[in-house]
PyMOL CGO cylinders between C-alpha atoms (Angstrom):
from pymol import cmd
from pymol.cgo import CYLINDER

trace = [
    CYLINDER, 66.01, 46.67, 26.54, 64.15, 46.92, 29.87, 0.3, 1, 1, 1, 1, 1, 1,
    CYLINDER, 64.15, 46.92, 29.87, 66.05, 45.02, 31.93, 0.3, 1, 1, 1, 1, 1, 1,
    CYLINDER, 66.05, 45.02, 31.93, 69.40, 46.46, 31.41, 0.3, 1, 1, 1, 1, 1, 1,
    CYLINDER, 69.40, 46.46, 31.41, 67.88, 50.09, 31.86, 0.3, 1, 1, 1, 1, 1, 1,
    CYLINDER, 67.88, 50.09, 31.86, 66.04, 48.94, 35.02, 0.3, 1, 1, 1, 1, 1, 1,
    CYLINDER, 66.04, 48.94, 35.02, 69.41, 47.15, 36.26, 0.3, 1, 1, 1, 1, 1, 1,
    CYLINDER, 69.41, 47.15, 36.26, 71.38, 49.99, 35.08, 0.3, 1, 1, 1, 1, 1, 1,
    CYLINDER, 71.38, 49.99, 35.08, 69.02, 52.55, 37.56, 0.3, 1, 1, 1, 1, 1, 1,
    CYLINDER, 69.02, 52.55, 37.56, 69.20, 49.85, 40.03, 0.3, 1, 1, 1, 1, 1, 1,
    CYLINDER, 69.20, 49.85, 40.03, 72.97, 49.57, 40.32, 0.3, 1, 1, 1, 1, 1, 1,
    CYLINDER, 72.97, 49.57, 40.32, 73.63, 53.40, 39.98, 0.3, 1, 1, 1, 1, 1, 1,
    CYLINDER, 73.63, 53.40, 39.98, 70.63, 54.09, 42.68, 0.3, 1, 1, 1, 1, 1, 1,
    CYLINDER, 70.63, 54.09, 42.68, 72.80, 52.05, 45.26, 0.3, 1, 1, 1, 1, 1, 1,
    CYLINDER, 72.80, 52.05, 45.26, 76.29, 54.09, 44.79, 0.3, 1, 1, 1, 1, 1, 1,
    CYLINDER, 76.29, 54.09, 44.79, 74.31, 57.03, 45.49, 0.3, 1, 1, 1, 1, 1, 1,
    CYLINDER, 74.31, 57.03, 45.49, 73.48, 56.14, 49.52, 0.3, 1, 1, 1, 1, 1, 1,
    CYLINDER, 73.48, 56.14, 49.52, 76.74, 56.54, 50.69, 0.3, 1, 1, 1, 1, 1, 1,
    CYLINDER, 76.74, 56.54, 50.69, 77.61, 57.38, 54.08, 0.3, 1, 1, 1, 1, 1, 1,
    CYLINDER, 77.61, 57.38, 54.08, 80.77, 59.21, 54.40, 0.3, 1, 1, 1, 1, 1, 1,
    CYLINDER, 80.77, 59.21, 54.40, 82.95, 58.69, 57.28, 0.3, 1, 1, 1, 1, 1, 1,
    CYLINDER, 82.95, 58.69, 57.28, 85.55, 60.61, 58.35, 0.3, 1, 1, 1, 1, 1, 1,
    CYLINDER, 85.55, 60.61, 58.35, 88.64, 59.23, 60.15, 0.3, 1, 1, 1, 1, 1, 1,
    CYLINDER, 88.64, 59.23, 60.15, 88.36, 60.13, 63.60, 0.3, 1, 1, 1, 1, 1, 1,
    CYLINDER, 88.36, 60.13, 63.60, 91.01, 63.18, 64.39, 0.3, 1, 1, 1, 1, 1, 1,
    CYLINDER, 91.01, 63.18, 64.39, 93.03, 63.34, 67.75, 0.3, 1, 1, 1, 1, 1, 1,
    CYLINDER, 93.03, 63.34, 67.75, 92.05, 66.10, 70.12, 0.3, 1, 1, 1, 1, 1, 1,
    CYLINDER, 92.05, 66.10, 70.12, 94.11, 69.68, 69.14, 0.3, 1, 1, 1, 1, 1, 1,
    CYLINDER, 94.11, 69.68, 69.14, 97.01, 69.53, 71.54, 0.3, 1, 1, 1, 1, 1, 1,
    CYLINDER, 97.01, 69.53, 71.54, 97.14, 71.92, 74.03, 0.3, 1, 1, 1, 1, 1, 1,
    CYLINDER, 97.14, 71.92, 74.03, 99.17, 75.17, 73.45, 0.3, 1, 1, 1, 1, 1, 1,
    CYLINDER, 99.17, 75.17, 73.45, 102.78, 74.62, 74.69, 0.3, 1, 1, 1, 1, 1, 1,
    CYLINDER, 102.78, 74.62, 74.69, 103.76, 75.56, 78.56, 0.3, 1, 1, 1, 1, 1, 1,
    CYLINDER, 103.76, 75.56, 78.56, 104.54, 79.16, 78.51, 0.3, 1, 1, 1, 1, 1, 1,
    CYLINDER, 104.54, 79.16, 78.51, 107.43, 79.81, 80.70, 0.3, 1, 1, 1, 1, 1, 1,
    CYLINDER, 107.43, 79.81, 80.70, 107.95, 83.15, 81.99, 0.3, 1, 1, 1, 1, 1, 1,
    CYLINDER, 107.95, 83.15, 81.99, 111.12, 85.56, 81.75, 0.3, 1, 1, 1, 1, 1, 1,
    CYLINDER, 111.12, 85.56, 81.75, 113.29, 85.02, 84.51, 0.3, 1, 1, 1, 1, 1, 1,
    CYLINDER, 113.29, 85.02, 84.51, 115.53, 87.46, 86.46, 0.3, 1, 1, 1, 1, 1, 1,
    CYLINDER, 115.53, 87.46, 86.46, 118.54, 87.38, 84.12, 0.3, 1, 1, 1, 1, 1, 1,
    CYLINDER, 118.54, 87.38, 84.12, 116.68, 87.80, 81.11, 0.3, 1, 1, 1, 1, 1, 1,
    CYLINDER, 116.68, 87.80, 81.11, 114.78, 90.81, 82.20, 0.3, 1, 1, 1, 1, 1, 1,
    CYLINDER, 114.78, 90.81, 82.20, 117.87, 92.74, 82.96, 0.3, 1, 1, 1, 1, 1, 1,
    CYLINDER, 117.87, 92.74, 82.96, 119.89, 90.98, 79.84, 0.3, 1, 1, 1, 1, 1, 1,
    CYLINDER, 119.89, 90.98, 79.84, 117.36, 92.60, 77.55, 0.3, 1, 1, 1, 1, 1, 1,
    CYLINDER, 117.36, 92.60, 77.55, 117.16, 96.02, 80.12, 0.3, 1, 1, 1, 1, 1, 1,
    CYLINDER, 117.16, 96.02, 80.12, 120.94, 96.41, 79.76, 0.3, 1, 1, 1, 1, 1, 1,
    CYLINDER, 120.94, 96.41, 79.76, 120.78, 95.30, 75.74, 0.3, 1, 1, 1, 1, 1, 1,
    CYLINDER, 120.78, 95.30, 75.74, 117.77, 98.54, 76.01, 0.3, 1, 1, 1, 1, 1, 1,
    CYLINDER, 117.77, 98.54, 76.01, 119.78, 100.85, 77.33, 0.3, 1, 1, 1, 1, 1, 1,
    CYLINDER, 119.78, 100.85, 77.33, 123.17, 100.14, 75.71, 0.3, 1, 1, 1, 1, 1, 1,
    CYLINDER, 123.17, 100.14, 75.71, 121.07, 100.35, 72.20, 0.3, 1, 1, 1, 1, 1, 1,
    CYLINDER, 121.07, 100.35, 72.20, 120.32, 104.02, 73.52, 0.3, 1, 1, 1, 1, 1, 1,
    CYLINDER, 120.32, 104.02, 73.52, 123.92, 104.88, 73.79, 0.3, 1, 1, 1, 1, 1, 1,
    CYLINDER, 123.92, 104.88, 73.79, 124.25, 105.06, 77.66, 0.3, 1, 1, 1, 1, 1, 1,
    CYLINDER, 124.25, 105.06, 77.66, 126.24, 103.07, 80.25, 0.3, 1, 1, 1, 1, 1, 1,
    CYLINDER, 126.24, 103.07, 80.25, 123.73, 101.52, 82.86, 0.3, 1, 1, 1, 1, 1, 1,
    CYLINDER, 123.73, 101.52, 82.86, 124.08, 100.58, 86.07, 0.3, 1, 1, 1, 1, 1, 1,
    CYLINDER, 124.08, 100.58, 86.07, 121.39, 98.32, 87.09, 0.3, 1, 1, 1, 1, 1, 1,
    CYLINDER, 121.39, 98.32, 87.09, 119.26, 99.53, 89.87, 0.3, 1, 1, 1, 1, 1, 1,
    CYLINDER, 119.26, 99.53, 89.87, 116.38, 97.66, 90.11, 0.3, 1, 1, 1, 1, 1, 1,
    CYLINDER, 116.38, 97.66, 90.11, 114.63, 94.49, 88.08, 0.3, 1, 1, 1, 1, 1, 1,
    CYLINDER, 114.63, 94.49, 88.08, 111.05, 92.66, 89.54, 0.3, 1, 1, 1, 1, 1, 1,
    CYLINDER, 111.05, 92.66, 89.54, 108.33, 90.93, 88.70, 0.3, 1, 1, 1, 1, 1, 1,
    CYLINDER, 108.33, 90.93, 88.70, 105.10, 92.28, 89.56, 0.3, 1, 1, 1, 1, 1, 1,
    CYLINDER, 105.10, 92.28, 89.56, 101.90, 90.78, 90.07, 0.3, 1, 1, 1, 1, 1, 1,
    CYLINDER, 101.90, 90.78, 90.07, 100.56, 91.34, 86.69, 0.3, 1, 1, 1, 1, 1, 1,
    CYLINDER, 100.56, 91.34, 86.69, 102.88, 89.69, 84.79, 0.3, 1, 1, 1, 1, 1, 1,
    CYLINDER, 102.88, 89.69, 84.79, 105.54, 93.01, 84.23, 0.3, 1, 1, 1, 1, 1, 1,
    CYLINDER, 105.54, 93.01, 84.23, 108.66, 93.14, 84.36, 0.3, 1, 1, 1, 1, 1, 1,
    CYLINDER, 108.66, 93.14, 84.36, 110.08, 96.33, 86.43, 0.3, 1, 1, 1, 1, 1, 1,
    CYLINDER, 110.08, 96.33, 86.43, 113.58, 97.22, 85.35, 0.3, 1, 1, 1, 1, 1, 1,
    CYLINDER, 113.58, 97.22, 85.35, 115.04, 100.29, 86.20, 0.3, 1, 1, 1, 1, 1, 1,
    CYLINDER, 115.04, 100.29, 86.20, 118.67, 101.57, 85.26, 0.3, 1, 1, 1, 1, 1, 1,
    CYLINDER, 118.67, 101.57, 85.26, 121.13, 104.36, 86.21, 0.3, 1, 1, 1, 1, 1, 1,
    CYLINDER, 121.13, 104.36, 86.21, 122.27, 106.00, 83.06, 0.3, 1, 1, 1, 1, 1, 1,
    CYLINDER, 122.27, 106.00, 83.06, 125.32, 107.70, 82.32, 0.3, 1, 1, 1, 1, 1, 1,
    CYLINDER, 125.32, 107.70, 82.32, 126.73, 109.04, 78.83, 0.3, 1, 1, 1, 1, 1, 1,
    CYLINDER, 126.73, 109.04, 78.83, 127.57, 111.20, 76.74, 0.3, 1, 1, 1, 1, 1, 1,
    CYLINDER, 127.57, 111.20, 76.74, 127.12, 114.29, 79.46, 0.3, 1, 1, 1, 1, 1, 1,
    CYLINDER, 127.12, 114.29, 79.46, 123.48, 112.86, 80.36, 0.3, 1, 1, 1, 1, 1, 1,
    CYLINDER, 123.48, 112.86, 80.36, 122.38, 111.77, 83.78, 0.3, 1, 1, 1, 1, 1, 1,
    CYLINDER, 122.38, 111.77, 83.78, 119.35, 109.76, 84.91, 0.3, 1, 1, 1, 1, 1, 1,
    CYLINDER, 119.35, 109.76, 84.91, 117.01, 106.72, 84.41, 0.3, 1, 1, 1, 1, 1, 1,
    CYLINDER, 117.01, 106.72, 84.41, 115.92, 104.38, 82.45, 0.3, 1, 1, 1, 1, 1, 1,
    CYLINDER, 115.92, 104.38, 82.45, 112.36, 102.74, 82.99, 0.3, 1, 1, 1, 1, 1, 1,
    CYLINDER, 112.36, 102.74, 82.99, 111.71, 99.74, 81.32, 0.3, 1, 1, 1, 1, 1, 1,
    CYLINDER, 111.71, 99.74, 81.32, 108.57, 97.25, 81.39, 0.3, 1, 1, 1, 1, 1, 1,
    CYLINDER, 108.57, 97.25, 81.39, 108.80, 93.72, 80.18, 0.3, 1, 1, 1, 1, 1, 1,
    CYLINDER, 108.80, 93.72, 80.18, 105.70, 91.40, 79.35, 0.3, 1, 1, 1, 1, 1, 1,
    CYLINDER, 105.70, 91.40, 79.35, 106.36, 88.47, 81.66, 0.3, 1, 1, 1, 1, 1, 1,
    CYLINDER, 106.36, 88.47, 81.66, 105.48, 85.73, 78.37, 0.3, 1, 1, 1, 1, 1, 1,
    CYLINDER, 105.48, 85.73, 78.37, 105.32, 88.26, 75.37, 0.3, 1, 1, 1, 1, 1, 1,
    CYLINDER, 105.32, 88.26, 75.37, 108.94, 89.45, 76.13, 0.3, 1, 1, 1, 1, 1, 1,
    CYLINDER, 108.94, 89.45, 76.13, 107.68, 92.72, 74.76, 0.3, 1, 1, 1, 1, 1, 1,
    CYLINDER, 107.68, 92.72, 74.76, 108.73, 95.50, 75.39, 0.3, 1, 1, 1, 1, 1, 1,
    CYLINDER, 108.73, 95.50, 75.39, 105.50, 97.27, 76.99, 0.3, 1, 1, 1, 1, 1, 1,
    CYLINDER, 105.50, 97.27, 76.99, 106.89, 100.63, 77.74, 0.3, 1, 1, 1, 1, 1, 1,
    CYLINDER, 106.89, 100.63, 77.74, 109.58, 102.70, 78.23, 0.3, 1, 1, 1, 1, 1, 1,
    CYLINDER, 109.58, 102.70, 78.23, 110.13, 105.90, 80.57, 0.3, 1, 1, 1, 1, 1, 1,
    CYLINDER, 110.13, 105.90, 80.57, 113.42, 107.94, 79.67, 0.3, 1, 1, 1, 1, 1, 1,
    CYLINDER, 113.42, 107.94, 79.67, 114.36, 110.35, 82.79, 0.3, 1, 1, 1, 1, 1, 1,
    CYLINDER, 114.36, 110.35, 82.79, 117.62, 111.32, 81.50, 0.3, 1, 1, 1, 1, 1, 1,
    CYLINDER, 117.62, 111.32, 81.50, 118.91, 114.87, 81.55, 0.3, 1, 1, 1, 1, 1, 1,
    CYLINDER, 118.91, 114.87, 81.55, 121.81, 116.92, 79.66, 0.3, 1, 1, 1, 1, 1, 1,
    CYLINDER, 121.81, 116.92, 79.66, 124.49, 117.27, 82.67, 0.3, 1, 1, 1, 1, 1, 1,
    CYLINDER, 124.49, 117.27, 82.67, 126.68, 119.38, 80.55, 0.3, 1, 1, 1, 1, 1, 1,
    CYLINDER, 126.68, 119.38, 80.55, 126.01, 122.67, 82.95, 0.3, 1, 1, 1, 1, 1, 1,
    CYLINDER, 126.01, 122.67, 82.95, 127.74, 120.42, 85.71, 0.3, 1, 1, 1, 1, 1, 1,
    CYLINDER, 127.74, 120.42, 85.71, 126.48, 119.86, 89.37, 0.3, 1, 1, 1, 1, 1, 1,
    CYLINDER, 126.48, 119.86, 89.37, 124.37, 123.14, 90.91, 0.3, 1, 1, 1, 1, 1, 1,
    CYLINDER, 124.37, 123.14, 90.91, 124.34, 125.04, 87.75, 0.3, 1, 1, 1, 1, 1, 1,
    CYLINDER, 124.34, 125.04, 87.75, 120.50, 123.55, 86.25, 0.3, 1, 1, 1, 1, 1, 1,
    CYLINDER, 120.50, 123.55, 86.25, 119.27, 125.37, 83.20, 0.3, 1, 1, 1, 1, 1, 1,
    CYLINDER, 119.27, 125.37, 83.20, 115.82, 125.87, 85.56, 0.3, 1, 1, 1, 1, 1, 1,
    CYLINDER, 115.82, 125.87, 85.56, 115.12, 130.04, 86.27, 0.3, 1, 1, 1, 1, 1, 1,
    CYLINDER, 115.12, 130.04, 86.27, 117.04, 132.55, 86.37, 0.3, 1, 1, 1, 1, 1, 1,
    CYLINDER, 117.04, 132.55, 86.37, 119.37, 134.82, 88.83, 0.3, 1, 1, 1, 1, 1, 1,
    CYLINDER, 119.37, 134.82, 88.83, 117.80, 137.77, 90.28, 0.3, 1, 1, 1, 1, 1, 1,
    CYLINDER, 117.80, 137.77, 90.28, 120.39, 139.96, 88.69, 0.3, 1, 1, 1, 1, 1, 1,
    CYLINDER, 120.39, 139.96, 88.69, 119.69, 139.46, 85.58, 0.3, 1, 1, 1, 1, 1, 1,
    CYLINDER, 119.69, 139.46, 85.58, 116.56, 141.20, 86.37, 0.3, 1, 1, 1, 1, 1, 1,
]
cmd.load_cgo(trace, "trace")
């Protein structure tokens, strides 16, 4: 009854030294080539912008800067309104970073602002 306890532990013993190995994994690839927005896009998605806002643009201005931003600036006309549109782009993102909305209500017409008053209605 010994021996087949004894070669039992003995056979049992050696299954438990087991070295795992793990299949050797290629390196993580390196994140995909980012390619930055281009000319046409940044004013594609200025004019798509402004257009979304209601206005007919006119596009004044559209570069890159050194930090990765997209400048695009628009004249604005609609709806009685008058001005610009300020837009920044994220050079990778594509996100829209921020947006500066100089446009003002034209309906008094040309030389007749809504700023002060006459002096004779003192």
């Amino acid at each position: 009854m010994r021996l087949p306890l004894l070669l039992g532990c003995l056979l049992l013993s050696s299954g438990c030294i087991v070295a795992e190995t793990r299949p050797s994994r290629p390196p993580p690839r390196p994140p995909p080539h980012r390619v930055a927005m281009r000319y046409d896009e940044a004013v594609r998605r200025g004019f798509d912008q402004c257009r979304s806002r209601g206005y007919r643009c006119e596009l004044q201005d559209a570069r890159l800067t050194g930090n990765n931003v997209w400048k695009v600036r628009m004249r604005v006309d609609g709806r009685g309104e008058k001005g610009h549109l300020f837009l920044d782009y994220d050079a990778f993102s594509r996100d829209l970073i921020s947006v500066n909305d100089k446009v003002r209500d034209d309906w008094y017409g040309p030389g007749r602002g809504r700023k002060g008053h006459a002096h004779r209605d003192d």
